[in-house]
N, C-alpha and C positions, 0 to 999 in steps of 0.2 A: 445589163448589157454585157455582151462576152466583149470582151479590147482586146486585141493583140498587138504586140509590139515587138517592132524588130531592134535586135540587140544583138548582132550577128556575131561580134568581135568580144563581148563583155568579158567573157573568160579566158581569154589569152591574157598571157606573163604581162607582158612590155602592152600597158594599154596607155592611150594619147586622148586627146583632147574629146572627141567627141564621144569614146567610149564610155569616160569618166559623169559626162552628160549623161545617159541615157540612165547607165547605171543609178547616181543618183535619184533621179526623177523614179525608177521602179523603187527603188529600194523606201521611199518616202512615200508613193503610194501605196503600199503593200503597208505600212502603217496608218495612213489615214483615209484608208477607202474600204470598206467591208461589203458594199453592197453589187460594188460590179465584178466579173468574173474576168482576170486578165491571162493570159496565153505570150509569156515571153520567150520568143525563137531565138537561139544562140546556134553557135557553131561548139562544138566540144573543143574543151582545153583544158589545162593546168587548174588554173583560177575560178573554181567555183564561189564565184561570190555574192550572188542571189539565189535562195532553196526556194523549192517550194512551201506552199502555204494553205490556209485553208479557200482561200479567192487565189490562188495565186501559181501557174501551172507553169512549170521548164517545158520548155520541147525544146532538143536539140536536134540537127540537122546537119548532116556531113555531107559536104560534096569536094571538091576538088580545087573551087576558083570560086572567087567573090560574084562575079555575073552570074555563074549560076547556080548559087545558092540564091541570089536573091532574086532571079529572075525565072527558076524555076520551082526551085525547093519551095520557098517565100510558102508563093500564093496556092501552091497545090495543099501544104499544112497548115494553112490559116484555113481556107477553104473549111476543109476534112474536120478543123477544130469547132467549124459554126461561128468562127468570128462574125463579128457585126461590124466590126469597123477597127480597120486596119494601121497602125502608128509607123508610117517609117521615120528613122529618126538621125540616118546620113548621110543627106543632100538627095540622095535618089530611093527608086521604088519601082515594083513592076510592073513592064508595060505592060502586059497582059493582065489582065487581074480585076475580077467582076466587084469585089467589095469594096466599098468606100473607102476610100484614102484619106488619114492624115498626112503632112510630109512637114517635118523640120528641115530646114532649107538654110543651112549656116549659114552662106552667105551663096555668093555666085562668081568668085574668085576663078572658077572656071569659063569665064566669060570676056574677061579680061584679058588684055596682050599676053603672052605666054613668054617667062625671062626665057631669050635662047640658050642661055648658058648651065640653065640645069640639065643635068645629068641624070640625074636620078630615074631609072626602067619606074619604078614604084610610084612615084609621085607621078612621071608625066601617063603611065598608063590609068591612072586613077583620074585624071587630068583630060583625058578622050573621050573616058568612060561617062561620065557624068556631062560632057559635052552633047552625046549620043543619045543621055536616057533623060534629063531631065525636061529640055521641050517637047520631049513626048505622052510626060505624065501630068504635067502641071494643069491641065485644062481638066485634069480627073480629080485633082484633091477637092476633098469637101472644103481645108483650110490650108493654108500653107503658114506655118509659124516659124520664126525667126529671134534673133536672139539680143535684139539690139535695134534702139529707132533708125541708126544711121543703117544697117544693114534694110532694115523696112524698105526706106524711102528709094534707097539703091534698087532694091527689085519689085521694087513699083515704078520708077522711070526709067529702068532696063529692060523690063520683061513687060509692061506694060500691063499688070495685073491690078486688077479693081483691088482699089485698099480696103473692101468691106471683106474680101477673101483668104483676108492677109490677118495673121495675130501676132504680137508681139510678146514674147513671156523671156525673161533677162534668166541667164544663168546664175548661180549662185555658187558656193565652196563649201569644202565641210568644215564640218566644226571643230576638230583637231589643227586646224591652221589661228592657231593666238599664241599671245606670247607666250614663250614655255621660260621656266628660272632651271629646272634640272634639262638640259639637253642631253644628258648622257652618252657626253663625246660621240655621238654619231657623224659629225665630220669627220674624226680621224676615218671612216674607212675610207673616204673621198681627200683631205688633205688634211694638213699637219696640223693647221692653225688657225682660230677662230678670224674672226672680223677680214673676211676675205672677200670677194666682190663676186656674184653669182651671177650667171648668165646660161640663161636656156636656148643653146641655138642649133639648128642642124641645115641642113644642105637646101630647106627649099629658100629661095631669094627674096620672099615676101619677111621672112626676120632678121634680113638686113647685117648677115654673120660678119660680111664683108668688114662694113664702115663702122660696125660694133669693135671690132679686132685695131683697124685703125685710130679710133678714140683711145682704146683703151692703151696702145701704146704711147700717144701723146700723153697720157696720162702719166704714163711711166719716165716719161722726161722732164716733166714737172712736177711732180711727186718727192715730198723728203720719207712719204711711209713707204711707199711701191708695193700694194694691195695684190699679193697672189690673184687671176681668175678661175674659180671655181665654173667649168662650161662642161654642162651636162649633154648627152645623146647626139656630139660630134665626129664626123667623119674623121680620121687623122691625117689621110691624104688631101682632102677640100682644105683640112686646114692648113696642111703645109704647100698648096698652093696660094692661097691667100698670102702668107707669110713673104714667098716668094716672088709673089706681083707685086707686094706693097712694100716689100724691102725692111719688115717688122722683126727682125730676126731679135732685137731687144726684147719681145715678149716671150718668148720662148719658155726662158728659165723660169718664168713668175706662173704659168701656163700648167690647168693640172685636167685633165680628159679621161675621167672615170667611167664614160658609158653612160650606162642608161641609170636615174636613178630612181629608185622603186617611189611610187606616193606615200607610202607610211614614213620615210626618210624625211620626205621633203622638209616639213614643218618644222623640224631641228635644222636643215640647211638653211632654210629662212633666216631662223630667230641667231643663228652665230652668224650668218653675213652679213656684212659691214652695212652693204649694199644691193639692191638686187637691178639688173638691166633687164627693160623689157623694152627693147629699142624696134618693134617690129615695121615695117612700113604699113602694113596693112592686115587688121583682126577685125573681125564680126564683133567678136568679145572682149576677151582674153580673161581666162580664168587665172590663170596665174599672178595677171595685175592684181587678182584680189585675193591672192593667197597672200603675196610677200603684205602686202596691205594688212591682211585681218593678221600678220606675225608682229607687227610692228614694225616691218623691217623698208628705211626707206626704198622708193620705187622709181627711178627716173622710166620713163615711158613716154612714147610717142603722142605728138600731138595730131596726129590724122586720124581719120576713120574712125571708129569707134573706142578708141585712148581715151581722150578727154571725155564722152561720155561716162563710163565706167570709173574714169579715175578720180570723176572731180575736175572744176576749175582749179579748184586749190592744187592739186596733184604734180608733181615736177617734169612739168611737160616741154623736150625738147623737139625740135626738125632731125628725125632721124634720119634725113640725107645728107646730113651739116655732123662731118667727125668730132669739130673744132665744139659744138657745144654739149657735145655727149662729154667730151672732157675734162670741159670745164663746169658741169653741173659735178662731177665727179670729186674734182678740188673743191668742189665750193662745200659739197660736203663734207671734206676731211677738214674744209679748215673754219668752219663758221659752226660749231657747236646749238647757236640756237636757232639756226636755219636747219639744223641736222634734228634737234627733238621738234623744231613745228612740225616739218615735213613727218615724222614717225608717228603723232596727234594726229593729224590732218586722216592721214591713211586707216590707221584703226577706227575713227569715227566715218569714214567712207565704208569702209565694211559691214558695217554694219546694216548700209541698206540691202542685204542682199543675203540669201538666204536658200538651202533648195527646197526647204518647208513652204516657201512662197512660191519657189518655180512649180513642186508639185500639185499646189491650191488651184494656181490659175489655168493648169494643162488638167486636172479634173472637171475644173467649171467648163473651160473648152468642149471636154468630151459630151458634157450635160447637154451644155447646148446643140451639138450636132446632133445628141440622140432625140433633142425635141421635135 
Protein backbone atom coordinates (compact mmCIF):
# COMPACT_ATOMS: atom_id res chain seq x y z
CA UNK A 1 0.00 0.00 0.00
CA UNK A 2 1.60 3.59 -0.77
CA UNK A 3 0.70 5.83 2.84
CA UNK A 4 1.27 9.25 2.77
CA UNK A 5 1.55 11.32 5.56
CA UNK A 6 1.55 14.78 6.33
CA UNK A 7 4.45 16.33 8.35
CA UNK A 8 4.21 19.80 7.23
CA UNK A 9 6.25 21.50 10.16
CA UNK A 10 8.81 18.30 10.83
CA UNK A 11 11.89 20.18 9.73
CA UNK A 12 11.58 23.64 11.21
CA UNK A 13 14.33 24.68 14.14
CA UNK A 14 11.91 25.42 17.08
CA UNK A 15 9.39 22.28 16.61
CA UNK A 16 6.50 21.83 19.56
CA UNK A 17 4.27 19.19 20.54
CA UNK A 18 2.81 17.76 17.73
CA UNK A 19 5.66 17.94 15.50
CA UNK A 20 7.54 15.83 17.73
CA UNK A 21 4.55 13.28 17.45
CA UNK A 22 4.44 12.72 13.94
CA UNK A 23 8.07 12.80 13.58
CA UNK A 24 8.40 10.00 15.89
CA UNK A 25 5.84 7.69 14.66
CA UNK A 26 7.79 8.01 11.00
CA UNK A 27 10.98 7.73 12.10
CA UNK A 28 9.86 4.10 13.95
CA UNK A 29 8.09 3.14 11.07
CA UNK A 30 10.50 3.44 8.61
CA UNK A 31 12.24 0.88 11.04
CA UNK A 32 9.58 -1.58 11.50
CA UNK A 33 7.67 -1.54 8.24
CA UNK A 34 9.39 -2.86 4.96
CA UNK A 35 6.54 -3.78 3.06
CA UNK A 36 4.35 -0.64 2.56
CA UNK A 37 5.64 2.36 0.45
CA UNK A 38 5.17 5.61 2.64
CA UNK A 39 5.41 9.37 0.87
CA UNK A 40 6.14 11.91 3.88
CA UNK A 41 5.09 15.71 2.82
CA UNK A 42 7.12 18.28 4.73
CA UNK A 43 7.50 21.93 4.15
CA UNK A 44 11.39 22.72 3.62
CA UNK A 45 13.65 23.95 6.65
CA UNK A 46 16.75 23.88 8.55
CA UNK A 47 16.14 20.46 10.26
CA UNK A 48 16.23 17.63 8.11
CA UNK A 49 15.51 14.96 10.36
CA UNK A 50 13.89 12.09 8.53
CA UNK A 51 16.02 10.87 4.87
CA UNK A 52 14.88 9.07 2.76
CA UNK A 53 14.92 5.33 2.58
CA UNK A 54 14.36 2.48 0.63
CA UNK A 55 10.11 2.29 1.35
CA UNK A 56 10.44 5.66 2.50
CA UNK A 57 9.99 9.02 0.19
CA UNK A 58 10.61 13.07 1.34
CA UNK A 59 8.47 15.24 -0.79
CA UNK A 60 8.72 18.70 0.20
CA UNK A 61 6.44 21.31 -0.81
CA UNK A 62 6.68 25.15 -0.46
CA UNK A 63 4.00 27.52 -0.40
CA UNK A 64 3.64 30.69 1.41
CA UNK A 65 0.89 29.79 4.42
CA UNK A 66 -0.16 26.78 6.45
CA UNK A 67 -3.97 26.69 4.58
CA UNK A 68 -2.48 26.49 1.62
CA UNK A 69 -0.05 24.01 1.78
CA UNK A 70 -2.33 21.94 3.08
CA UNK A 71 -5.37 22.63 1.41
CA UNK A 72 -3.89 22.93 -1.84
CA UNK A 73 -0.28 21.73 -2.16
CA UNK A 74 -1.42 18.49 0.32
CA UNK A 75 -3.85 16.70 -1.89
CA UNK A 76 -2.60 17.75 -5.43
CA UNK A 77 1.15 15.73 -4.32
CA UNK A 78 -0.43 13.00 -2.48
CA UNK A 79 -2.69 12.57 -5.49
CA UNK A 80 0.36 12.76 -8.35
CA UNK A 81 2.28 10.35 -5.68
CA UNK A 82 -0.60 7.39 -6.15
CA UNK A 83 -1.19 7.57 -2.50
CA UNK A 84 -3.81 5.04 -1.28
CA UNK A 85 -4.45 6.48 1.81
CA UNK A 86 -3.79 9.69 3.27
CA UNK A 87 -2.32 10.30 7.27
CA UNK A 88 -3.05 13.79 8.35
CA UNK A 89 -1.61 13.98 11.57
CA UNK A 90 -2.64 17.95 13.04
CA UNK A 91 -6.21 18.23 13.99
CA UNK A 92 -6.96 19.18 10.28
CA UNK A 93 -6.92 18.01 6.46
CA UNK A 94 -8.16 18.88 3.07
CA UNK A 95 -11.40 19.68 2.35
CA UNK A 96 -11.17 18.86 -0.98
CA UNK A 97 -9.39 15.73 -1.55
CA UNK A 98 -10.76 12.33 -3.30
CA UNK A 99 -8.23 9.86 -1.18
CA UNK A 100 -9.10 8.30 2.02
CA UNK A 101 -8.36 10.10 5.08
CA UNK A 102 -6.80 9.27 8.20
CA UNK A 103 -6.91 12.33 10.81
CA UNK A 104 -5.21 12.53 14.25
CA UNK A 105 -7.46 14.69 16.02
CA UNK A 106 -5.43 16.00 19.34
CA UNK A 107 -8.05 16.88 20.83
CA UNK A 108 -10.87 19.73 19.99
CA UNK A 109 -9.62 22.50 22.31
CA UNK A 110 -10.89 24.53 19.41
CA UNK A 111 -14.36 23.85 20.42
CA UNK A 112 -14.20 25.12 23.55
CA UNK A 113 -14.96 28.76 25.11
CA UNK A 114 -12.10 30.81 23.70
CA UNK A 115 -9.83 32.76 26.91
CA UNK A 116 -10.61 36.40 25.67
CA UNK A 117 -7.50 37.50 26.98
CA UNK A 118 -5.04 35.85 24.52
CA UNK A 119 -3.27 37.80 22.41
CA UNK A 120 -1.58 35.77 20.49
CA UNK A 121 -2.27 36.55 16.10
CA UNK A 122 -0.64 32.82 15.92
CA UNK A 123 -2.59 30.82 18.32
CA UNK A 124 -6.01 32.47 17.70
CA UNK A 125 -5.57 32.27 13.85
CA UNK A 126 -4.80 28.60 14.16
CA UNK A 127 -7.75 28.79 16.57
CA UNK A 128 -10.46 29.82 13.49
CA UNK A 129 -8.61 27.69 11.29
CA UNK A 130 -9.43 24.43 12.43
CA UNK A 131 -12.82 25.93 13.60
CA UNK A 132 -13.45 26.26 9.81
CA UNK A 133 -11.88 23.08 8.39
CA UNK A 134 -12.45 20.33 10.71
CA UNK A 135 -16.45 19.84 10.73
CA UNK A 136 -15.96 19.89 7.18
CA UNK A 137 -13.72 16.87 6.95
CA UNK A 138 -14.56 14.59 9.72
CA UNK A 139 -17.56 12.75 7.89
CA UNK A 140 -14.55 11.88 5.19
CA UNK A 141 -12.00 10.11 7.49
CA UNK A 142 -12.02 6.42 7.21
CA UNK A 143 -10.69 6.73 11.12
CA UNK A 144 -10.19 9.58 13.29
CA UNK A 145 -7.34 8.72 16.14
CA UNK A 146 -6.77 10.34 19.20
CA UNK A 147 -4.34 10.36 21.87
CA UNK A 148 -5.89 9.66 25.05
CA UNK A 149 -9.33 7.78 26.40
CA UNK A 150 -10.26 11.09 28.03
CA UNK A 151 -9.69 13.04 24.67
CA UNK A 152 -11.80 9.73 22.92
CA UNK A 153 -14.84 10.15 24.91
CA UNK A 154 -14.64 14.17 24.72
CA UNK A 155 -15.11 13.90 20.83
CA UNK A 156 -17.61 11.21 20.93
CA UNK A 157 -20.09 13.35 23.09
CA UNK A 158 -18.97 16.67 21.49
CA UNK A 159 -18.87 15.71 17.91
CA UNK A 160 -21.30 13.05 18.24
CA UNK A 161 -18.99 10.43 16.22
CA UNK A 162 -19.71 6.58 16.34
CA UNK A 163 -16.87 5.24 18.73
CA UNK A 164 -16.39 2.26 16.05
CA UNK A 165 -14.81 5.34 13.84
CA UNK A 166 -12.78 6.52 16.54
CA UNK A 167 -9.12 4.82 17.50
CA UNK A 168 -7.29 5.40 20.35
CA UNK A 169 -3.24 5.01 20.11
CA UNK A 170 -1.37 6.92 23.53
CA UNK A 171 1.74 8.95 22.50
CA UNK A 172 4.98 7.86 23.84
CA UNK A 173 8.86 9.72 24.56
CA UNK A 174 12.08 8.87 23.36
CA UNK A 175 14.43 7.15 24.81
CA UNK A 176 17.23 9.55 25.60
CA UNK A 177 14.76 10.93 28.34
CA UNK A 178 16.15 8.55 31.67
CA UNK A 179 18.30 9.27 34.28
CA UNK A 180 21.59 10.61 33.15
CA UNK A 181 24.74 10.58 36.05
CA UNK A 182 27.06 12.76 33.57
CA UNK A 183 24.83 15.79 32.63
CA UNK A 184 27.58 17.61 31.31
CA UNK A 185 26.62 20.96 32.83
CA UNK A 186 24.25 21.66 30.12
CA UNK A 187 22.14 23.90 32.38
CA UNK A 188 24.86 26.27 32.70
CA UNK A 189 23.81 27.56 29.19
CA UNK A 190 20.15 28.29 30.66
CA UNK A 191 21.21 28.96 34.69
CA UNK A 192 23.92 28.84 37.01
CA UNK A 193 22.81 26.10 39.32
CA UNK A 194 21.58 22.61 39.37
CA UNK A 195 18.38 21.49 41.55
CA UNK A 196 16.18 24.43 40.21
CA UNK A 197 12.43 24.11 39.48
CA UNK A 198 11.55 23.74 35.59
CA UNK A 199 8.42 24.98 34.11
CA UNK A 200 7.40 24.82 30.40
CA UNK A 201 4.98 27.69 29.81
CA UNK A 202 4.12 30.22 27.03
CA UNK A 203 1.21 32.61 26.23
CA UNK A 204 -1.65 30.19 25.40
CA UNK A 205 -4.14 30.19 28.78
CA UNK A 206 -4.86 26.40 28.77
CA UNK A 207 -1.00 26.06 30.69
CA UNK A 208 -2.27 27.99 33.37
CA UNK A 209 1.37 30.62 33.20
CA UNK A 210 -0.71 32.81 35.26
CA UNK A 211 -1.57 30.90 38.81
CA UNK A 212 1.90 28.72 37.98
CA UNK A 213 3.79 32.31 38.48
CA UNK A 214 1.60 32.95 41.63
CA UNK A 215 2.32 29.60 43.36
CA UNK A 216 5.54 29.68 42.66
CA UNK A 217 5.94 33.02 44.56
CA UNK A 218 4.07 31.73 47.61
CA UNK A 219 6.53 29.43 47.45
CA UNK A 220 9.28 31.85 47.64
CA UNK A 221 7.78 33.18 50.94
CA UNK A 222 7.82 30.05 52.55
CA UNK A 223 10.85 28.62 51.34
CA UNK A 224 14.25 28.53 53.56
CA UNK A 225 15.93 27.08 49.95
CA UNK A 226 14.14 29.65 47.42
CA UNK A 227 14.41 27.40 44.15
CA UNK A 228 15.46 29.62 41.03
CA UNK A 229 12.52 29.05 38.05
CA UNK A 230 14.01 27.54 35.19
CA UNK A 231 10.70 28.73 32.32
CA UNK A 232 11.32 27.84 28.92
CA UNK A 233 9.61 29.48 25.53
CA UNK A 234 8.15 32.71 27.48
CA UNK A 235 7.06 35.75 26.26
CA UNK A 236 9.01 38.49 28.53
CA UNK A 237 6.32 41.15 28.18
CA UNK A 238 3.17 38.40 29.15
CA UNK A 239 5.30 37.98 31.90
CA UNK A 240 5.92 41.09 33.15
CA UNK A 241 2.33 41.71 33.06
CA UNK A 242 1.42 38.76 35.06
CA UNK A 243 4.12 40.13 37.49
CA UNK A 244 2.35 43.32 37.58
CA UNK A 245 -1.50 42.18 37.92
CA UNK A 246 -0.42 39.92 40.78
CA UNK A 247 1.90 42.18 42.45
CA UNK A 248 4.95 39.12 42.35
CA UNK A 249 7.66 41.33 41.89
CA UNK A 250 9.51 38.97 44.72
CA UNK A 251 10.08 36.46 41.82
CA UNK A 252 11.73 38.26 39.65
CA UNK A 253 15.28 37.91 40.98
CA UNK A 254 14.85 33.95 41.28
CA UNK A 255 13.28 34.01 37.54
CA UNK A 256 15.67 32.99 34.50
CA UNK A 257 13.76 33.11 30.55
CA UNK A 258 16.23 31.51 28.22
CA UNK A 259 13.81 31.08 25.14
CA UNK A 260 13.24 28.25 23.51
CA UNK A 261 15.02 25.17 24.54
CA UNK A 262 16.24 22.75 21.81
CA UNK A 263 14.77 18.67 22.64
CA UNK A 264 18.37 17.23 22.65
CA UNK A 265 18.80 19.83 26.01
CA UNK A 266 16.00 18.87 27.55
CA UNK A 267 16.81 15.31 29.24
CA UNK A 268 19.76 17.09 31.10
CA UNK A 269 17.30 20.04 32.18
CA UNK A 270 15.11 17.30 33.46
CA UNK A 271 17.65 15.09 35.33
CA UNK A 272 19.49 18.68 37.34
CA UNK A 273 15.84 20.02 38.17
CA UNK A 274 14.82 19.75 41.43
CA UNK A 275 11.50 19.65 40.12
CA UNK A 276 9.52 19.97 37.09
CA UNK A 277 5.60 21.84 36.85
CA UNK A 278 3.34 20.72 34.62
CA UNK A 279 0.53 22.72 35.97
CA UNK A 280 -1.65 22.87 32.56
CA UNK A 281 -5.43 23.20 32.97
CA UNK A 282 -6.08 21.28 30.03
CA UNK A 283 -3.91 18.32 27.63
CA UNK A 284 -5.09 15.69 25.39
CA UNK A 285 -1.79 14.12 26.56
CA UNK A 286 1.08 15.81 27.63
CA UNK A 287 4.29 14.36 26.50
CA UNK A 288 6.50 16.20 28.69
CA UNK A 289 4.64 14.68 31.86
CA UNK A 290 6.47 11.63 30.72
CA UNK A 291 9.66 13.04 29.79
CA UNK A 292 10.35 14.78 33.43
CA UNK A 293 8.66 11.10 34.53
CA UNK A 294 10.97 8.66 32.36
CA UNK A 295 14.36 11.46 33.96
CA UNK A 296 13.40 10.59 37.32
CA UNK A 297 12.70 13.92 37.94
CA UNK A 298 9.60 14.62 40.22
CA UNK A 299 6.36 15.94 38.37
CA UNK A 300 3.57 17.88 40.12
CA UNK A 301 0.75 17.93 37.36
CA UNK A 302 -2.69 18.46 37.02
CA UNK A 303 -5.45 16.64 38.12
CA UNK A 304 -7.91 17.26 34.96
CA UNK A 305 -8.23 15.99 31.59
CA UNK A 306 -6.02 13.75 30.77
CA UNK A 307 -3.00 14.37 33.81
CA UNK A 308 -4.07 11.65 35.93
CA UNK A 309 -4.51 9.29 33.04
CA UNK A 310 -0.97 9.50 31.77
CA UNK A 311 0.48 10.23 35.05
CA UNK A 312 -0.85 7.58 37.19
CA UNK A 313 -3.17 7.61 40.27
CA UNK A 314 0.07 7.54 42.24
CA UNK A 315 1.38 10.64 40.29
CA UNK A 316 1.35 14.29 42.26
CA UNK A 317 -1.69 15.33 41.28
CA UNK A 318 -2.76 19.07 42.14
CA UNK A 319 -6.19 21.52 41.18
CA UNK A 320 -4.41 23.67 38.97
CA UNK A 321 -6.76 26.61 39.52
CA UNK A 322 -5.83 26.48 43.44
CA UNK A 323 -2.11 28.47 43.65
CA UNK A 324 -2.18 27.60 47.30
CA UNK A 325 -1.55 23.73 46.47
CA UNK A 326 0.82 24.04 43.62
CA UNK A 327 2.92 25.54 46.61
CA UNK A 328 2.58 23.64 48.97
CA UNK A 329 3.08 20.26 46.92
CA UNK A 330 6.28 22.23 46.18
CA UNK A 331 7.44 22.51 50.08
CA UNK A 332 6.26 19.28 50.74
CA UNK A 333 8.88 18.19 48.36
CA UNK A 334 11.91 20.25 49.66
CA UNK A 335 10.91 19.14 52.83
CA UNK A 336 9.87 15.32 53.10
CA UNK A 337 12.82 13.43 51.60
CA UNK A 338 10.72 10.13 51.32
CA UNK A 339 7.88 11.62 49.77
CA UNK A 340 10.53 13.23 47.33
CA UNK A 341 12.28 9.62 46.22
CA UNK A 342 8.50 7.75 46.18
CA UNK A 343 7.24 10.33 44.18
CA UNK A 344 10.79 9.94 41.70
CA UNK A 345 9.89 5.66 41.85
CA UNK A 346 6.44 6.12 41.17
CA UNK A 347 7.20 8.34 37.86
CA UNK A 348 10.13 6.15 36.42
CA UNK A 349 8.02 2.95 36.87
CA UNK A 350 4.92 5.20 34.99
CA UNK A 351 7.20 5.55 32.04
CA UNK A 352 7.58 2.83 31.27
CA UNK A 353 4.26 1.98 29.97
CA UNK A 354 4.66 4.04 27.10
CA UNK A 355 6.82 3.77 24.28
CA UNK A 356 6.72 5.24 20.35
CA UNK A 357 7.77 1.53 19.36
CA UNK A 358 4.13 0.75 20.64
CA UNK A 359 2.49 4.02 19.24
CA UNK A 360 3.99 2.98 15.87
CA UNK A 361 2.81 -0.86 16.18
CA UNK A 362 -0.64 0.19 16.71
CA UNK A 363 -0.87 3.22 13.89
CA UNK A 364 0.54 0.28 11.34
CA UNK A 365 -2.15 -2.35 12.46
CA UNK A 366 -4.61 0.77 11.97
CA UNK A 367 -3.33 1.27 8.46
CA UNK A 368 -3.76 -2.82 7.92
CA UNK A 369 -6.98 -2.71 8.87
CA UNK A 370 -8.31 0.00 6.66
CA UNK A 371 -6.36 -1.50 3.73
CA UNK A 372 -8.60 -4.68 4.45
Amino acid sequence: MKIGIEAQRIFRANKHGMDYVVLQEILQLQQIDCENEYFIFVKPGPDRCVKDSANVHIVELSTPSYPLWEQWALPRAAKKAGVELLHCTSNTAPIWCDIPLVLTLHDIIFLEPRDKNNKSLYQNMGWLYRRLVVPRILHKCQRIITVSNFELKNIVDKLQIPESRMAMIYNGYNEWFRPIEDTKDIYKKYIKEKGFIFFLGNTDPKKNTERTLVAYAKYLKQSKVKRPLLMADLDRQFLEDIIKRNDIEIIREYLHLPGYIPNSDLPYIYNDAFAFLYTSLRESFGIPLLEGMACGTPVITSNTSSMPEIGGKDAILINPEKSDEIAEMLLRLETDEVFYNEKRAVGLQRAQLFSWRHTAEQLLSLYHDLAK
